[in-house]
C-alpha positions in Angstrom: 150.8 93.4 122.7 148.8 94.3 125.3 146.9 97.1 123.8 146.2 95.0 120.6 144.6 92.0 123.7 142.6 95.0 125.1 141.7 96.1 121.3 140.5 92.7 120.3 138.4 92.2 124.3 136.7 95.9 123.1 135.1 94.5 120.0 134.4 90.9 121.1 132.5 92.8 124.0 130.4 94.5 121.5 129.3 92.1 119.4 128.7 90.1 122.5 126.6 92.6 123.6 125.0 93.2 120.2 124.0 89.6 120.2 122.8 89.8 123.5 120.7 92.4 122.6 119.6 90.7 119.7 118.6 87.5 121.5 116.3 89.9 124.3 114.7 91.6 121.7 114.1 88.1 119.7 112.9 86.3 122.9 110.4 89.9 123.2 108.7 89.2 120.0 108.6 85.4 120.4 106.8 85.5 123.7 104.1 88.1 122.6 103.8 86.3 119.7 103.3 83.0 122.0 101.3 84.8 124.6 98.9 86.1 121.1 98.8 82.2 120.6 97.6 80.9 124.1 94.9 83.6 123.9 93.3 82.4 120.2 93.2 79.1 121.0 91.7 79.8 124.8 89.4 82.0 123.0 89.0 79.4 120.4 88.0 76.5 123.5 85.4 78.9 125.1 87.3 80.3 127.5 86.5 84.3 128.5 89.5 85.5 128.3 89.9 89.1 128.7 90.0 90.4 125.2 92.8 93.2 124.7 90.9 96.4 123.7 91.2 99.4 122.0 89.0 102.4 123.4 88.6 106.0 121.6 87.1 108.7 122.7 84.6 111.2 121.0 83.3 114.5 122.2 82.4 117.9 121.4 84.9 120.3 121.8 85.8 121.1 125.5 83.9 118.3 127.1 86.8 117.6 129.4 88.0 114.4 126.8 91.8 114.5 128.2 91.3 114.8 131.6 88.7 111.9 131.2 90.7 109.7 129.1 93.6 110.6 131.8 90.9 108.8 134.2 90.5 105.9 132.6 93.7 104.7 131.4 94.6 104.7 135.2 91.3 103.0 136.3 92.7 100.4 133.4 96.4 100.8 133.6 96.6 100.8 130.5 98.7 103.7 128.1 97.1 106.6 126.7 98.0 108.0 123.4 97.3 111.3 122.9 96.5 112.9 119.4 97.4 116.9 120.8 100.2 115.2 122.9 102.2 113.9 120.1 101.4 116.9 118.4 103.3 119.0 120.6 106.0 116.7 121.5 106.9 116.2 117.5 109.6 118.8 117.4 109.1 118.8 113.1 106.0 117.8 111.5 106.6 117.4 107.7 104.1 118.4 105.1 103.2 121.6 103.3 99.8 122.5 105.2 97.6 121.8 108.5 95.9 119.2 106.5 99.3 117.1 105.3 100.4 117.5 109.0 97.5 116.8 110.6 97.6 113.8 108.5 101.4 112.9 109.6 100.4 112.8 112.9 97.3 110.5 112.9 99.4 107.9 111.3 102.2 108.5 113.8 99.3 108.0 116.5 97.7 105.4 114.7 101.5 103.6 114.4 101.9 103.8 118.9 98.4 101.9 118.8 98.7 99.4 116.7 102.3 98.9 118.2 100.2 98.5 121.8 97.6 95.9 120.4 100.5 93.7 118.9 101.9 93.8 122.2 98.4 92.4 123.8 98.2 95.3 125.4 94.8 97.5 125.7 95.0 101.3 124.9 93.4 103.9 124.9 93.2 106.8 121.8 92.8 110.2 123.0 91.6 111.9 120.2 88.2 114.1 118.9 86.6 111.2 117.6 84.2 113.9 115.7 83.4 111.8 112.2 81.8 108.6 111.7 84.1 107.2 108.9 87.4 108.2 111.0 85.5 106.3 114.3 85.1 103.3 111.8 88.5 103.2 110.7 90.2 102.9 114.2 87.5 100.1 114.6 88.9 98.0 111.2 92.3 98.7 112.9 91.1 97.1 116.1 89.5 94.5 114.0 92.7 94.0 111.8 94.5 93.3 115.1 92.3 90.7 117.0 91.5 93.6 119.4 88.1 94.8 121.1 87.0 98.3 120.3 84.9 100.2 122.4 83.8 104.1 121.8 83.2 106.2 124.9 81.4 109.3 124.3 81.2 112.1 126.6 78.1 113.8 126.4 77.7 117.7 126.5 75.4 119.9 124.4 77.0 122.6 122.2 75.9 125.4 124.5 77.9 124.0 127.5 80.6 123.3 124.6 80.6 127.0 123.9 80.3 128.0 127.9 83.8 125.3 128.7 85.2 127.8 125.5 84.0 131.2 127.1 85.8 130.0 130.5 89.0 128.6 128.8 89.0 132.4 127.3 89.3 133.4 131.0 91.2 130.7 132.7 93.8 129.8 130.0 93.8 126.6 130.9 93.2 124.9 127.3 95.3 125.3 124.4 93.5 127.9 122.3 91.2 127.5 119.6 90.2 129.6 116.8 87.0 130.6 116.2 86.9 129.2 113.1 88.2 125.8 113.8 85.5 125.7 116.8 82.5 126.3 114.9 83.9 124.1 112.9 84.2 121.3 115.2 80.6 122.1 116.7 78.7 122.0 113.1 80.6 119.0 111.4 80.3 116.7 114.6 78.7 113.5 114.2 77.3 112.3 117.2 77.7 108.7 117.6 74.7 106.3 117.0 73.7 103.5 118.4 74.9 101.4 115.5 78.4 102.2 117.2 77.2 101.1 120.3 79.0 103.9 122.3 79.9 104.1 126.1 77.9 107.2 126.9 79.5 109.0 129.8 77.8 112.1 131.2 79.9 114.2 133.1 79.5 113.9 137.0 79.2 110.0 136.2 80.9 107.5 138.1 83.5 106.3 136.0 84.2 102.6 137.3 80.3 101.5 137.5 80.3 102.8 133.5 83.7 100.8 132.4 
């Protein structure tokens, strides 16, 4: 008798704490969903309220994107979501060539952003940034999700591209890159315009004065 009262306590404590769990991750959604409210219709009233905001980076090759992008996101507090990052840290990456998987992993990248922008929450996309049409895609997505978008471009010629490469060589302190993917990166990069209205950051620049 008493093992069928501590049988019958065991599963009423689960689904208790199912439901519990349930409820928290209800009330979760309903107050971002609220808190997306409050800021449309302060928006809406003419009210400056801090706009949520996406930021991507675009560079050359060894311009020192990461550790800048590392920079800001703690300037900002805000999370960083790293294209190389989730690269390495996805222990299988389905599909039948670089190209399928590289593929895989921008929507897996693209999925922890938008997840951060429907939580109100600013981030920042640490990735090449090297055509025009993928730069204008992550700004629709912004778009799509009532966010901000701002590019920050770092600015180095290819020559110091090529000189940061030479040293990585040495120092090892860079994953590697072949030669071939690394022309490649040099000859089809499409420097931003002013259409896009980057953030142009030259290295040595004071970071906080710029964001």
């Amino acid at each position: 008798m008493i093992l069928v009262a501590k049988s019958h306590q065991g599963r009423l404590s689960k689904k208790l704490r199912k439901r519990a769990s349930q409820s928290q991750s209800q009330r979760k959604s309903n107050s971002s969903t609220s808190l997306r409210g409050v800021i449309d219709v302060a928006i809406s009233l003419g009210y400056n309220w801090p706009m949520v905001t996406l930021y991507i980076m675009s560079s050359l090759p060894f311009s020192g994107k990461s550790t800048i992008s590392k920079k800001i996101a703690k300037i900002l507090g805000i999370k960083r979501i790293s294209f190389d990052e989730v690269w390495v840290d996805t222990p299988i990456i389905p599909g039948n060539n670089d190209v399928e998987k590289w593929q895989f992993i921008s929507q897996k990248c693209e999925d922890l952003v938008i997840a951060e922008l429907q939580n109100n929450q600013s981030v920042i996309y640490d990735n090449l940034g090297d055509k025009l049409n993928n730069r204008n895609k992550m700004h629709q997505l912004a778009q799509k999700n009532n966010a901000d978008f701002k590019l920050i471009y770092i600015n180095i010629s290819k020559e110091e591209s090529k000189l940061r490469r030479q040293n990585n060589l040495l120092l090892k302190d860079h994953h590697p890159v072949s030669d071939t993917d690394f022309n490649n990166s040099l000859n089809l990069f499409e420097i931003p315009t002013s259409s896009e209205n980057p953030i142009i950051y030259n290295p040595g620049q004071d970071l906080i004065n710029l964001l």
